[in-house]
N, C-alpha and C positions, 0 to 999 in steps of 0.2 A: 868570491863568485856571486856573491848577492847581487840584486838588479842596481841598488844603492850604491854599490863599488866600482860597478863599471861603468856607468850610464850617468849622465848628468840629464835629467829627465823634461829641463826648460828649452833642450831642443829637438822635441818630436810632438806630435797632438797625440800621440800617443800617451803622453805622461801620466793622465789618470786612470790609464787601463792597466799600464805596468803597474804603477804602485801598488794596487793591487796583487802582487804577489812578490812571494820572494825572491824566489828564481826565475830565470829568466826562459829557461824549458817550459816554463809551467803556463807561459803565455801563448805560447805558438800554436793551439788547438782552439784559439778563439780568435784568430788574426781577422777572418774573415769578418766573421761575425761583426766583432767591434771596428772595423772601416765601414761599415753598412751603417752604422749609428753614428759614426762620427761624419759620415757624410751629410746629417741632417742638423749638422750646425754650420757647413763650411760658409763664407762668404762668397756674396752674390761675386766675385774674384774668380769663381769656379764653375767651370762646365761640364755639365755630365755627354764628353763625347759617344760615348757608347757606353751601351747595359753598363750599368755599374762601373765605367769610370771618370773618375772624375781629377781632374785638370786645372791646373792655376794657367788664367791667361794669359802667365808672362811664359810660360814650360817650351823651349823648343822641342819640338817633336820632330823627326824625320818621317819621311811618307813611309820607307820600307819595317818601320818598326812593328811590332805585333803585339799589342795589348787585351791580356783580358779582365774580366771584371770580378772579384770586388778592387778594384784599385785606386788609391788617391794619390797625386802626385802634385808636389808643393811647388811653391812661386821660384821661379829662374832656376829649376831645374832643366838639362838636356837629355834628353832620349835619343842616342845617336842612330844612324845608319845599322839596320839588322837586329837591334834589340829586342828581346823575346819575353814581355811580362805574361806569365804564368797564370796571373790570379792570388787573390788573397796578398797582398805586397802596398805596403805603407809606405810613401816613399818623399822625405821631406822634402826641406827648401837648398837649393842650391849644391841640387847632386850632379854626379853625371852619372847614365846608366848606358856601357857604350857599343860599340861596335862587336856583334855575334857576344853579348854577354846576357843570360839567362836568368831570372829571376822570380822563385817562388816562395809561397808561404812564408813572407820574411818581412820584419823592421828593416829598414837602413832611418835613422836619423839626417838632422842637418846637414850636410856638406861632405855626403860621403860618395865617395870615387871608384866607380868599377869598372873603369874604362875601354877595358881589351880582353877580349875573351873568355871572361870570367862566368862562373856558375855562384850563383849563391842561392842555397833552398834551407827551408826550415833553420833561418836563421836570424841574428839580431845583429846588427851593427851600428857602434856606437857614433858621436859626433865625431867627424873629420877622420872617419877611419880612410884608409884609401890603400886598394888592390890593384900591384903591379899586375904587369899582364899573362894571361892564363895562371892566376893563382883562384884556388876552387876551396868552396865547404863542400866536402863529401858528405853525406847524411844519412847513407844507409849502410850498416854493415853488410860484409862479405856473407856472408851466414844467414843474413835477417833479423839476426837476435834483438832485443831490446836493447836500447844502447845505454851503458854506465858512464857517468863522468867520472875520471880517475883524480884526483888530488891526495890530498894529507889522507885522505880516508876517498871510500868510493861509495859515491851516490847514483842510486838506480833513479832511470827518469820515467819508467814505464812505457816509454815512446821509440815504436820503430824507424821513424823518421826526427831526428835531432843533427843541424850541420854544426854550428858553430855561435858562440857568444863573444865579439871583440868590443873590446872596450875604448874609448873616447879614444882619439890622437894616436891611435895604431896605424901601424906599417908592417905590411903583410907583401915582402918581395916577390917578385916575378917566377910565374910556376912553381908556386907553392900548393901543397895540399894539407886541408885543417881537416883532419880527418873528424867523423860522426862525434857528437863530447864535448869537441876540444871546446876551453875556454881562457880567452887571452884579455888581461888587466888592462887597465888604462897604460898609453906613452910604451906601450910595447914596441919593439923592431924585431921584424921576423925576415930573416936573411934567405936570398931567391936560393928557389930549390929545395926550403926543408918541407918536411916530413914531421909533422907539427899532432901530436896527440897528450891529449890527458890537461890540465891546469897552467899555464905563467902566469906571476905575479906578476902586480902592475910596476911599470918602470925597469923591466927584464930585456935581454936583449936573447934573443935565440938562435946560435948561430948552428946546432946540431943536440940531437939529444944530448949526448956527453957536455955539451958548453953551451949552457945557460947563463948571464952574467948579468948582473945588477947593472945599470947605468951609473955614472958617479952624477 
């Protein structure tokens, strides 16, 4: 579950801010913050379109999209038709963020893919993850309560807003929901339709709570 396990860290500007901590919960209450700073090193490559964000010249953007700031978005990324940046959202090189898909308080790394209808808030996503369409990080409990990550043992994060931690080269199928916690290992495949709570190991395949299967 460590940030070290899931994350290979040479592909985000992110890297020296995560290092900094273990977990990867433990980051999401300064997302803002540190895009504000790391905006005062980007290359003259970057345009601050509006209040706080900021833009690599190569980025397709669509007219309809809606961005707010603190935001930085990396070189030959697309922003499709209808996309909805939140604020506070670090968004590297060579994504796509797509059609009516939502995005707040959140990493995505290098070359990750949310193309269709997707929500992702208070969360991290690792290089080359990519979300079939309408699969969502839910982030707030039903209740409100503080939300715990379930694995071998159960760690409290102190935080009422927590969505989800996927790690490098995951596949999260089509209308999926990673409910508030969840946290999925590197080269995971998560099968359309589940219902995805608590720890996978990296290199797991999730095809229903009962049948979780190692990859050979």
């Amino acid at each position: 579950m460590k940030i070290n396990e899931l994350f290979c860290l040479e592909h985000t500007l992110a890297k020296e801010y995560l290092s900094s901590f273990t977990y990867g919960w433990e980051a999401l209450n300064g997302i803002s913050q540190m895009i504000i700073e790391l905006s005062e090193s980007l290359s003259e490559e970057y345009t601050e379109l509006w209040d706080k964000v900021w833009v690599h010249k190569s980025v397709k953007l669509s007219d309809t999209a809606h961005i707010k700031g603190p935001c930085i978005i990396g070189r030959d990324t697309e922003i499709r038709h209808g996309a909805f940046i939140r604020g506070s959202v670090l968004i590297g090189e060579d994504c796509v963020i797509g059609n009516s898909t939502e995005v707040k308080n959140s990493i995505l790394f290098d070359k990750v893919q949310v193309p269709h209808f997707n929500y992702i808030g208070d969360s991290i996503l690792g290089y080359k993850v990519h979300f079939g369409a309408g699969a969502i990080t839910s982030n707030v409990k039903s209740d409100k309560s503080l939300i715990t990550v379930k694995g071998v043992s159960e760690i409290k994060t102190n935080l009422r807003k927590f969505g989800s931690l996927v790690g490098d080269n995951t596949e999260i199928g089509c209308n999926t929901v990673l409910n508030p916690g969840t946290v999925i290992g590197k080269s995971c495949t998560v099968y359309p339709l589940s219902n995805v709570r608590g720890v996978i190991p990296e290199s797991y395949i999730y095809k229903s709570r009962e049948n979780i299967i190692r990859k050979e």
